[in-house]
C-alpha positions, 0 to 999 in steps of 0.5 A, a space after each residue: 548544462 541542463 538535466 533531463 528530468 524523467 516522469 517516473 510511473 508510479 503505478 502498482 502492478 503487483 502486491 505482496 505483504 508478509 508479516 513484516 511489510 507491505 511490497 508494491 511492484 511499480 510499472 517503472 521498475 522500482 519497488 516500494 515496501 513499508 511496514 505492515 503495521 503502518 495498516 492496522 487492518 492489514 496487520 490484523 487481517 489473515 494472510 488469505 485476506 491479504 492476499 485478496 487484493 485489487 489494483 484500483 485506478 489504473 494502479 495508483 492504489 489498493 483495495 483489500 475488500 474483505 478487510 475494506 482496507 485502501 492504500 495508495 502509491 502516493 500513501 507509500 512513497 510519502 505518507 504516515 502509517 494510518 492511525 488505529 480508532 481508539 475505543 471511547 469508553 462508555 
């Protein structure tokens, strides 16, 4: 018996992020969500921040230019929250 294996399409058609998450609305249907801390600019950013958003590359990511922020399909299917700098002490 063999199986089928369909290539599912990972782009994002659609943002939204809350106080809580980040939501990504795929072009196959499916939708992803990780939590909003995972982005320390977007945890940090105003809700009119975040919600000026581009899709970048067809929709394989996003870019939040006022905060200067990327994120990835990829990034949230199977990456790790982005670590925030930490202050040098001079």
């Amino acid at each position: 018996m063999s199986t089928a294996v369909k290539v599912q399409d990972t782009r994002i058609k659609q943002v939204k992020v809350t106080d809580e998450t980040i939501t990504a609305y795929l072009a196959d249907g499916r939708i992803i969500a990780v939590p909003l801390a995972w982005s320390w600019r977007l945890s940090e950013a105003t809700q009119e921040q975040r919600e000026h958003y581009e899709i970048i590359g067809d929709g394989q990511g996003i870019h939040w230019p006022d905060i200067d922020e990327d994120i990835s399909a990829e990034g949230m299917l199977y990456g790790i929250p982005a670590p925030k700098p930490h202050k040098s002490a001079a």
